[in-house]
FITI-227012 format. One record per residue: x, y, z of N, C-alpha, C, O in turn; residue in three letters. Coordinates in nm, 4 decimals. Each point is the difference from the previous one (the first is absolute). Layout:
[[X,Y,Z],[X,Y,Z],[X,Y,Z],[X,Y,Z],ALA]
...
This chain:
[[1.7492,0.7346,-1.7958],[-0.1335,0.0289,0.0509],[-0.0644,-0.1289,0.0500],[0.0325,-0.1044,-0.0565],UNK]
[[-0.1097,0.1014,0.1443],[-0.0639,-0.0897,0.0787],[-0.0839,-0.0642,-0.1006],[-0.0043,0.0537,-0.1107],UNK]
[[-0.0683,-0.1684,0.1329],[-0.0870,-0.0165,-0.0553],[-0.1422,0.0233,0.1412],[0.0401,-0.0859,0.0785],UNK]
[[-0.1229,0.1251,-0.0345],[-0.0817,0.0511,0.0699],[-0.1716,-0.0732,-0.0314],[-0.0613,0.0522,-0.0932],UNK]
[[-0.0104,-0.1695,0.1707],[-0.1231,0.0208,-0.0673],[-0.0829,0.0441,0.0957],[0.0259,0.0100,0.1199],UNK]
[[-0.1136,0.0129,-0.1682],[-0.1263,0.0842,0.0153],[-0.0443,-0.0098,0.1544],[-0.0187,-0.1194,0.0234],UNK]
[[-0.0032,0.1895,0.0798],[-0.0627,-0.0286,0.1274],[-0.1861,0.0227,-0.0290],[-0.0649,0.1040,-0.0115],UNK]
[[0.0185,-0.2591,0.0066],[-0.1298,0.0363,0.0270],[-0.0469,-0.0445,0.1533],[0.0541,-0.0784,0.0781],UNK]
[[-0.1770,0.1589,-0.0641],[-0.0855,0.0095,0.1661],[-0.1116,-0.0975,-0.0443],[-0.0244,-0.0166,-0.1195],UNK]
[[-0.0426,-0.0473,0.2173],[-0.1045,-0.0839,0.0474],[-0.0775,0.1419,0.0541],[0.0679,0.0741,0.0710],UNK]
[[-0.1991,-0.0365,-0.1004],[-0.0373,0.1507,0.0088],[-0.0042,0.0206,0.1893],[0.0266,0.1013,0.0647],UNK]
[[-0.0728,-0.2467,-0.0122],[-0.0028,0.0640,0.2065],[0.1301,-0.0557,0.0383],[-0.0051,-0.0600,0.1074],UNK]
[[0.1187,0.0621,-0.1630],[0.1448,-0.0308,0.0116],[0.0088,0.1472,-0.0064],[0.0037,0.0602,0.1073],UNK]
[[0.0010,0.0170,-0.2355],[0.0729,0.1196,-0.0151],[-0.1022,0.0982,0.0961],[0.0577,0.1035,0.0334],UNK]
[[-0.1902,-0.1145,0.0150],[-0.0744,0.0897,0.1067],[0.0567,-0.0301,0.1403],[0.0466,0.0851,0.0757],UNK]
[[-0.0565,-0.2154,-0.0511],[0.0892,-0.0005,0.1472],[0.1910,0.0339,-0.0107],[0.0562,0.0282,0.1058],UNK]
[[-0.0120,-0.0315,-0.1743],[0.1588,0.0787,-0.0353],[-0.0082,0.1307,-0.0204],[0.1022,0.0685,-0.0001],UNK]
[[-0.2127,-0.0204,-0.0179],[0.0316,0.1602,-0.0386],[-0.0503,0.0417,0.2075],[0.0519,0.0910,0.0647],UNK]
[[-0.1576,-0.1873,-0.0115],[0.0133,0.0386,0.1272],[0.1139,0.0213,0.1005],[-0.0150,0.0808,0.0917],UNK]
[[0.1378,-0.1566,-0.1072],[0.1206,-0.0177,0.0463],[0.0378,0.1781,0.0172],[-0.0398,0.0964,-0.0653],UNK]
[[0.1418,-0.1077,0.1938],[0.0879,0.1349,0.0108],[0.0809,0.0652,-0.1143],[0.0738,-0.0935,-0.0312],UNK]
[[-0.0470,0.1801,-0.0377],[0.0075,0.0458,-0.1136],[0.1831,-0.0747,0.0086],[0.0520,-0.0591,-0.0946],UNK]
[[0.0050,0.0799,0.2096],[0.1598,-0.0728,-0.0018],[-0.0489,-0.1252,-0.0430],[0.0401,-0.0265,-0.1133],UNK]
[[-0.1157,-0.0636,0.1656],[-0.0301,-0.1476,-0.0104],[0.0002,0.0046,-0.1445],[0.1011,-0.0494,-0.0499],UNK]
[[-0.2000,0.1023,-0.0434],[-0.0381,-0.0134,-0.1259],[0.1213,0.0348,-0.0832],[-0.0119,-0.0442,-0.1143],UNK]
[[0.1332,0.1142,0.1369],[0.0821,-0.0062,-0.0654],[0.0644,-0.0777,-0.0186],[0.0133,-0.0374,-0.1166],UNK]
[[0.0648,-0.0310,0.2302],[0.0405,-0.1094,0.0418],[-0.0277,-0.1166,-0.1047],[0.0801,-0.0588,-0.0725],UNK]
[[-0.2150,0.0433,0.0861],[-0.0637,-0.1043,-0.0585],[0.0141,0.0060,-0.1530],[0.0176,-0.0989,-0.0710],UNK]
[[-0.0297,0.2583,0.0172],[0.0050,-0.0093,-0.1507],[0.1473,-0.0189,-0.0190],[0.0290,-0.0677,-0.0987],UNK]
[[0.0966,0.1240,0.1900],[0.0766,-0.0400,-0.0266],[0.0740,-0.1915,-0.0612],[0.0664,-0.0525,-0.0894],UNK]
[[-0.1327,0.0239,0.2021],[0.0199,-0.1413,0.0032],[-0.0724,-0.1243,-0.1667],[0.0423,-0.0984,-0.0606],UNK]
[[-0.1394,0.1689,0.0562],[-0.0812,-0.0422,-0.0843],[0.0749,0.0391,-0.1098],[0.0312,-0.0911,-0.0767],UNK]
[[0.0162,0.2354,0.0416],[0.1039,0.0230,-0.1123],[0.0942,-0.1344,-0.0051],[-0.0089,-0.0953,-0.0773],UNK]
[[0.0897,0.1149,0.1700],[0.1045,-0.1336,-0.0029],[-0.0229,-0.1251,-0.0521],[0.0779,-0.0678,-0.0671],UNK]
[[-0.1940,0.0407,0.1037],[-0.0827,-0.1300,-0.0608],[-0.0369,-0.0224,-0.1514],[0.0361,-0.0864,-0.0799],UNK]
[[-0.1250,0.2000,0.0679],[-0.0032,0.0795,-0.1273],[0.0787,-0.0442,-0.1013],[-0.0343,-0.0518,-0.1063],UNK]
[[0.1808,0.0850,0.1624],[0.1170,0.0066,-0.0934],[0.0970,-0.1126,-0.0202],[0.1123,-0.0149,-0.0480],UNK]
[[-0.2457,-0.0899,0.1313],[0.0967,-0.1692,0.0188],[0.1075,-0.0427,0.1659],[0.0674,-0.0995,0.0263],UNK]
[[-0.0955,0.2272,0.0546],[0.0839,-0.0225,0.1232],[-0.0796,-0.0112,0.1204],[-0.1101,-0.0523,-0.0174],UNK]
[[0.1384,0.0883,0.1350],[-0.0322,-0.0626,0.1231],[0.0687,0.0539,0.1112],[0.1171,-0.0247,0.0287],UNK]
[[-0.2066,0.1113,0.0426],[0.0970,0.0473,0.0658],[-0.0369,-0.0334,0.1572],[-0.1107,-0.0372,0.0389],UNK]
[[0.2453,0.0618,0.0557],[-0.0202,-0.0529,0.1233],[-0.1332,-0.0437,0.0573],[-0.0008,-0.1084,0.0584],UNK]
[[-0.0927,0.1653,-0.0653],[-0.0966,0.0246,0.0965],[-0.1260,-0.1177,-0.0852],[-0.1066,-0.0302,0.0537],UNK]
[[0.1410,-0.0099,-0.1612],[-0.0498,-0.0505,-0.0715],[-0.0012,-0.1842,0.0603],[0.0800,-0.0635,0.0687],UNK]
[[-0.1669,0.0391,-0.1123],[-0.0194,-0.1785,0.0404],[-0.0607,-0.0586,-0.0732],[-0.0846,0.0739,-0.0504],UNK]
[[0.0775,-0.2217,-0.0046],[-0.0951,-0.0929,-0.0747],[-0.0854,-0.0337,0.1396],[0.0388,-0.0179,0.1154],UNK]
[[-0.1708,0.0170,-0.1754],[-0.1304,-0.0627,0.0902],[-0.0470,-0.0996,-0.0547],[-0.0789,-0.0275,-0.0904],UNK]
[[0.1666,-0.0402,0.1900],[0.0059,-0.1814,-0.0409],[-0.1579,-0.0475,-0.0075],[-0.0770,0.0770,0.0573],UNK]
[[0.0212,-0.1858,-0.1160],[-0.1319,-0.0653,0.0048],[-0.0882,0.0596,-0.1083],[-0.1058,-0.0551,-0.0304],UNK]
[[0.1491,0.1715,-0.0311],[-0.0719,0.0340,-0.0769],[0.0191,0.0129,-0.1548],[-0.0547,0.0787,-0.0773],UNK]
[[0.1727,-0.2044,0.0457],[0.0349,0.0422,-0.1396],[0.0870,0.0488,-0.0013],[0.0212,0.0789,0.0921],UNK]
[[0.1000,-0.1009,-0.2179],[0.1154,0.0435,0.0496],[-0.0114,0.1260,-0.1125],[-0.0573,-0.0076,-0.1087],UNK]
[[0.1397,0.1461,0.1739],[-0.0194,0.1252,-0.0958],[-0.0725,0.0650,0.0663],[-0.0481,0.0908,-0.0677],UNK]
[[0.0128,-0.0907,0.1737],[-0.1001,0.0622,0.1295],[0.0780,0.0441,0.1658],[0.0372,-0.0606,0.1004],UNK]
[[-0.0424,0.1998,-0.1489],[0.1363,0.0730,0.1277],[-0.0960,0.1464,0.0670],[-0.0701,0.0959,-0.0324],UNK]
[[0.1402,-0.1785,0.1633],[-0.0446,0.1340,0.0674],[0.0886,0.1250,0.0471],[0.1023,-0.0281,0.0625],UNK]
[[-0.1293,0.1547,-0.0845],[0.1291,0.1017,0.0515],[-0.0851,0.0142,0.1362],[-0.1229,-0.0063,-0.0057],UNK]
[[0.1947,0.0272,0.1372],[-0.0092,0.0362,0.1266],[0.0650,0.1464,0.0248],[0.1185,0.0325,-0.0068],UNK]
[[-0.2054,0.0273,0.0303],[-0.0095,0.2163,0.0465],[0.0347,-0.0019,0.1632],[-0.0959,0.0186,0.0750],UNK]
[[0.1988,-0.0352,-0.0284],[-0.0315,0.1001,0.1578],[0.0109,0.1247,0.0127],[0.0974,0.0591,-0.0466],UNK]
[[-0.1986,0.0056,0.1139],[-0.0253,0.1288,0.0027],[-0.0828,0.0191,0.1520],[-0.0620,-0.0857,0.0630],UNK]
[[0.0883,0.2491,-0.0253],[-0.0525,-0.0257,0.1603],[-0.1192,0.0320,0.0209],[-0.0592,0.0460,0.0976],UNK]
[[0.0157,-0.0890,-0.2483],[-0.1949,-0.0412,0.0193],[-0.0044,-0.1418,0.0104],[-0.1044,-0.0583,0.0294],UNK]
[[0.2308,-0.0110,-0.0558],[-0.0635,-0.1188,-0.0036],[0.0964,-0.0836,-0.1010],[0.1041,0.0457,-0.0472],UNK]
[[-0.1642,-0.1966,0.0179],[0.0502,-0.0676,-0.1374],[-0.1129,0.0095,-0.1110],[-0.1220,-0.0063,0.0148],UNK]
[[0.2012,0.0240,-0.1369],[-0.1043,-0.0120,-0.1199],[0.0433,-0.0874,-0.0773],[0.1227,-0.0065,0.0074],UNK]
[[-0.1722,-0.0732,-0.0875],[0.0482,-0.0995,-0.0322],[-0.0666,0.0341,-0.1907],[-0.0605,0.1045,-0.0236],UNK]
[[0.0804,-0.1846,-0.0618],[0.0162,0.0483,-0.1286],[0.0149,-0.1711,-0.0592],[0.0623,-0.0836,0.0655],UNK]
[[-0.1154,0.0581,-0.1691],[-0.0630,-0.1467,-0.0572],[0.0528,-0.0087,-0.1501],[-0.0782,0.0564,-0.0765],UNK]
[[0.1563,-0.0952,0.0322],[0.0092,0.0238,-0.1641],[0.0238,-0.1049,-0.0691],[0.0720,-0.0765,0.0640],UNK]
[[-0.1016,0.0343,-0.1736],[-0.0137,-0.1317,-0.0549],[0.0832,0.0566,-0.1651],[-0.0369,0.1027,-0.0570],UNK]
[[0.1672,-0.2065,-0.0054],[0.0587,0.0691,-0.0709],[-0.0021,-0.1153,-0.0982],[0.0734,0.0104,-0.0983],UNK]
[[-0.1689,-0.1498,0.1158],[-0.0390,-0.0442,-0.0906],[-0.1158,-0.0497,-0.0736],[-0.0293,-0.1157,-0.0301],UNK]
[[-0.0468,0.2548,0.0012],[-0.1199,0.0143,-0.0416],[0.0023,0.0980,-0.1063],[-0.0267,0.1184,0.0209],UNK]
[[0.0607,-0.1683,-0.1439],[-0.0464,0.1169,-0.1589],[0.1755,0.0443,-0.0275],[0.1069,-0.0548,0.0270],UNK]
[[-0.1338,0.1404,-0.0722],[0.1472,0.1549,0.0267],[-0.0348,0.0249,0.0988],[0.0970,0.0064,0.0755],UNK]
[[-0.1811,0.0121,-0.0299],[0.0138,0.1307,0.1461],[0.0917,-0.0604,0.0959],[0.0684,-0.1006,-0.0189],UNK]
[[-0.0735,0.1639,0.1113],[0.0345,-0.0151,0.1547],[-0.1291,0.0692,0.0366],[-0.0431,0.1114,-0.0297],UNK]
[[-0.0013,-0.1996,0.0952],[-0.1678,-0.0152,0.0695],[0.0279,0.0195,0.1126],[0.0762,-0.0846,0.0467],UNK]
[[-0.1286,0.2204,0.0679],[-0.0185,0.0251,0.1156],[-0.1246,-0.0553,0.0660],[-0.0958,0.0683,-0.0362],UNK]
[[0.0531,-0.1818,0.1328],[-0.0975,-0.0298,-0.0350],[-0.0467,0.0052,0.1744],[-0.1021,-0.0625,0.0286],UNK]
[[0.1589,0.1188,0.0583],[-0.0428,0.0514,0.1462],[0.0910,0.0845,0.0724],[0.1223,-0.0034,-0.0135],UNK]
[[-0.1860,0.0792,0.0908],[0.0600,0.0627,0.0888],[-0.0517,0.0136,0.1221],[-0.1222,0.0077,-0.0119],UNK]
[[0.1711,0.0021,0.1777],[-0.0936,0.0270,0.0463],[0.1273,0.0336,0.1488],[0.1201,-0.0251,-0.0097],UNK]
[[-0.1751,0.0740,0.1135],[0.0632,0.0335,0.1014],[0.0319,-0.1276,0.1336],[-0.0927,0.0014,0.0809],UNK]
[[0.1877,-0.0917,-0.0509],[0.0216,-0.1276,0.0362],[-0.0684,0.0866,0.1597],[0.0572,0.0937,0.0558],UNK]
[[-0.1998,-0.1619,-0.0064],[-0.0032,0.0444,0.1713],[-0.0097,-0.1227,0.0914],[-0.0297,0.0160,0.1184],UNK]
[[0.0514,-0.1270,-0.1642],[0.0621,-0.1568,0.0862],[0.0954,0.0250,0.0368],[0.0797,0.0307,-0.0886],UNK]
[[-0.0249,-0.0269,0.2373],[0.0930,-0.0445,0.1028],[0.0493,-0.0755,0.0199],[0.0970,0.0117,0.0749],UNK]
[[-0.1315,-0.1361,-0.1285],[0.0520,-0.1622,-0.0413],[0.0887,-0.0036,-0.0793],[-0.0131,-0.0764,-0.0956],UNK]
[[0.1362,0.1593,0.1079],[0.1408,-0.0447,-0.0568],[-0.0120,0.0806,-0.1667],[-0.0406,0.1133,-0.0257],UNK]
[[0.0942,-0.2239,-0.0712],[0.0432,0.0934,-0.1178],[-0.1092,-0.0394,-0.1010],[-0.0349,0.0708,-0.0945],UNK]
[[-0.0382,-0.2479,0.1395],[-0.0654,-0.0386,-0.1108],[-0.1091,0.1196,-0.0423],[-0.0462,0.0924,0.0670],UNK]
[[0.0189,-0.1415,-0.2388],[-0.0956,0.1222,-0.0546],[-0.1291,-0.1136,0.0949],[0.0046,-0.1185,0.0330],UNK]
[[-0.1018,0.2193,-0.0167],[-0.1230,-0.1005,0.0428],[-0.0816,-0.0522,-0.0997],[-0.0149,0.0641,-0.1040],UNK]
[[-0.0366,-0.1643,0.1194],[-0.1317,-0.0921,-0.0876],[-0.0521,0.0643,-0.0156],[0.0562,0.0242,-0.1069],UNK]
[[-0.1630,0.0793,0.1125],[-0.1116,0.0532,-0.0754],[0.0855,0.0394,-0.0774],[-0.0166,-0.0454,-0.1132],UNK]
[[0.1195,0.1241,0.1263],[0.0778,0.1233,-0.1271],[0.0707,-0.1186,-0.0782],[0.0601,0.0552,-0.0921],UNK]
[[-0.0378,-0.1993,0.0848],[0.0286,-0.1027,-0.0920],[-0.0879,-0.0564,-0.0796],[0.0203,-0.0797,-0.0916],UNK]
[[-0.1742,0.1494,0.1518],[-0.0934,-0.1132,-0.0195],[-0.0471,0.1389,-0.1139],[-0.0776,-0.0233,-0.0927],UNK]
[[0.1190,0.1248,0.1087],[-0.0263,0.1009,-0.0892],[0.0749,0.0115,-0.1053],[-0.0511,0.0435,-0.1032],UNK]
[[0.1379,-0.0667,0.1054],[0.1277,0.0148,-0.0732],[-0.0200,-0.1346,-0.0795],[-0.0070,0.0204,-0.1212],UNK]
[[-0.0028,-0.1400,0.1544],[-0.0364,-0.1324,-0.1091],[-0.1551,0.0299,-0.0490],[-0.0647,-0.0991,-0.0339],UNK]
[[0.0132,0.2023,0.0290],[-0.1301,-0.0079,-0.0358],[0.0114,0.1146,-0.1139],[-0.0569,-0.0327,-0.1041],UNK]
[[0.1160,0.1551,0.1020],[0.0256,0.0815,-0.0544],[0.0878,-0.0665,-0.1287],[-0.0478,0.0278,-0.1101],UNK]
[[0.1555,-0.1021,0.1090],[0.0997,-0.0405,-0.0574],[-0.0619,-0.0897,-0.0862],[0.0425,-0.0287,-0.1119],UNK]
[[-0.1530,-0.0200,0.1692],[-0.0837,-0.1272,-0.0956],[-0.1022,0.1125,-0.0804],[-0.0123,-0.0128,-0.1219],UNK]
[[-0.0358,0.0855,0.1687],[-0.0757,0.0941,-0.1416],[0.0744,0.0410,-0.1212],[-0.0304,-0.0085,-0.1190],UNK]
[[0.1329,0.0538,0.1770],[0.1255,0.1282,-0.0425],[0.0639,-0.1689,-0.1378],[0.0288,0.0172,-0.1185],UNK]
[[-0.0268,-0.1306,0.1797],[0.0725,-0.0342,-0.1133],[-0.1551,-0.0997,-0.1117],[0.0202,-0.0692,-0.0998],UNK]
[[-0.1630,0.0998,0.1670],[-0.0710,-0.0481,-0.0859],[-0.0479,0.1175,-0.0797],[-0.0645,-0.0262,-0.1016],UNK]
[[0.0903,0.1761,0.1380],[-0.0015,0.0840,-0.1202],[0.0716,0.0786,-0.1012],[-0.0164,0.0886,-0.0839],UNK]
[[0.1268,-0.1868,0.1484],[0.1234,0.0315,-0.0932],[0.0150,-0.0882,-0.0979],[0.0997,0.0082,-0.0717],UNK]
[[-0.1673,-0.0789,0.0570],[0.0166,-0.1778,-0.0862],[-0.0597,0.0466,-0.1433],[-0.0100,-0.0811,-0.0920],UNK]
């Protein structure tokens, strides 16, 4: 048996993910299982600059890209801590505001976990 920990949400992480295409959102819980359970799967990436233990899963779907934020060294959990729909045309980088969200979120998330 696996050992499995806990998936917790950042509460406007898990409201903008439940907005996603209902295929997208599977996808995503799929992936997050994997993680979950200590693995990593293709679609999965470290998001360098922000601490290491901080990965993003990438969704294509023909609404679009969704992108998915999870931080796996913070507590037991595996901390979901953004989601949001990628609409920059500028190649693959995630954009600065959604980094500038994501290091801001990640800095609460580990001062109320302390």
């Amino acid at each position: 048996m696996r050992d499995t920990r806990p998936i917790s949400w950042v509460k406007a992480a898990r409201k903008d993910f439940e907005r996603f295409p209902e295929k997208v959102q599977g996808q995503g819980l799929a992936a997050l299982t994997v993680a979950a359970e200590g693995g990593k799967t293709d679609n999965a990436k470290a998001l360098h600059g922000l601490g290491s233990g901080v990965f993003e899963i990438v969704l294509d779907d023909r609404a679009g890209t969704f992108r998915v934020v999870y931080a796996v060294q913070l507590g037991d959990d595996l901390w979901v801590v953004h989601a949001f729909q990628k609409k920059s045309k500028k190649g693959r980088k995630t954009p600065q505001p959604e980094i500038d969200l994501i290091r801001d979120r990640l800095k609460r998330l580990k001062e109320m976990l302390r």
